[in-house]
C-alpha positions as CSV (number, residue, x, y, z in Angstrom):
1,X,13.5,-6.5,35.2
2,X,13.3,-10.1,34.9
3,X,15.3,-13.2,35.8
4,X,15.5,-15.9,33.0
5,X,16.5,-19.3,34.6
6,X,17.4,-21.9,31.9
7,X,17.1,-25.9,33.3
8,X,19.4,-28.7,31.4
9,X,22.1,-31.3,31.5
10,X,25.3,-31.1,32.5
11,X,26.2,-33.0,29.1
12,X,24.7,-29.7,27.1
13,X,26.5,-27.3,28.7
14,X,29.5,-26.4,26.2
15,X,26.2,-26.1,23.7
16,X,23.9,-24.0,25.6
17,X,26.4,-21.6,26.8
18,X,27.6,-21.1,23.2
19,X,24.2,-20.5,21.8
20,X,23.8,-17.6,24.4
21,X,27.0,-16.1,24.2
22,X,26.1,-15.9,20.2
23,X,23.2,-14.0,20.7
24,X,25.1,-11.9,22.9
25,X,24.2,-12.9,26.2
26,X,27.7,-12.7,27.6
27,X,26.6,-12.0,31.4
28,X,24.7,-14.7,33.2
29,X,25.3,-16.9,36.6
30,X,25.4,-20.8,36.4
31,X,24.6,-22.9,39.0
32,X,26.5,-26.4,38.1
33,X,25.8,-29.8,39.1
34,X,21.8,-29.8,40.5
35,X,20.0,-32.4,41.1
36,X,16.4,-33.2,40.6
37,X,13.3,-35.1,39.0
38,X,11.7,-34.1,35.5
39,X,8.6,-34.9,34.1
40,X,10.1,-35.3,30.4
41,X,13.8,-35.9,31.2
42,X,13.4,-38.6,34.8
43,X,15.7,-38.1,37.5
44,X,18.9,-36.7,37.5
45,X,20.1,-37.0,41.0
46,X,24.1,-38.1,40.7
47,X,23.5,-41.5,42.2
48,X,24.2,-45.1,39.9
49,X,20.7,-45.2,39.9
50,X,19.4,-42.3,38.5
51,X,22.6,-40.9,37.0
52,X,23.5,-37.1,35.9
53,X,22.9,-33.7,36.9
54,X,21.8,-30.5,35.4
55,X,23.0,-26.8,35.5
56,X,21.1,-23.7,35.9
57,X,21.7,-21.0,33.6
58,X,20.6,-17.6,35.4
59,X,20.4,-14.3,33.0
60,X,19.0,-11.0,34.5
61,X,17.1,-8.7,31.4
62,X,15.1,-5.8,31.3
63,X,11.8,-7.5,30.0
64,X,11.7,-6.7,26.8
65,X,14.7,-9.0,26.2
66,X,12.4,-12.2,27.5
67,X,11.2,-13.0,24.2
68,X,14.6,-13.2,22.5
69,X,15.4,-15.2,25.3
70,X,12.8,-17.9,25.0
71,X,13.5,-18.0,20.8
72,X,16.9,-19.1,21.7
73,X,15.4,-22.1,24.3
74,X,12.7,-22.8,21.5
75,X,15.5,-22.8,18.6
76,X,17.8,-25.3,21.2
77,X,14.5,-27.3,22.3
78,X,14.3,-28.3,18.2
79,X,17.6,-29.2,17.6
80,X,17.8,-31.0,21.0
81,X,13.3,-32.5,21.2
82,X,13.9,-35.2,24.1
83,X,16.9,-32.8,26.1
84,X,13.8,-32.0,28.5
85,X,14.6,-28.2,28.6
86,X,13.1,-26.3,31.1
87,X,12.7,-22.5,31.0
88,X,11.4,-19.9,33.5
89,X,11.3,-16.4,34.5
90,X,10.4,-14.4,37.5
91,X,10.2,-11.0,38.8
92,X,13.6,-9.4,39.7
93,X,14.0,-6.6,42.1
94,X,17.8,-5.4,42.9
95,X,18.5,-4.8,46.0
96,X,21.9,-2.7,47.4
């Protein structure tokens, strides 16, 4: 199992939520209002000076599913080039 974390800003968020719920990713965790430096998008740390945040969009899949995950980041990424998108994914282990 695998945990897909999805990196972007606040301003997209009505967007990227939509375009996962579509492809029928219905069940995720988001993390709103981060803050942080990116090497394509700059700073986005909520101050006058480097304005904005981001959300984290957090989707647990068995691992086969990665691969439709990352066609929907690379199908947002061209509609959106200079968004600065950032996708990841790590090992997940449940524990109870």
């Amino acid at each position: 199992m695998k945990m897909f974390a999805f990196v972007y800003a606040d301003y997209f968020d009505k967007r990227i939520t939509n375009a996962f719920k579509q492809a029928d990713y219905k069940e995720y965790t988001k993390v709103h209002g981060t803050t942080g430096v990116g090497q394509e998008s700059g700073a986005k740390l909520g101050t006058s000076s480097a304005p904005g945040r981001n959300n984290i969009l957090y989707i647990a899949v068995p691992d086969e599913e990665i691969p439709n995950l990352f066609e929907i980041v690379r199908k947002l990424r061209s509609e959106f080039p200079d968004a600065g998108f950032r996708a990841f994914t790590y090992q997940l282990e449940e524990c109870i």
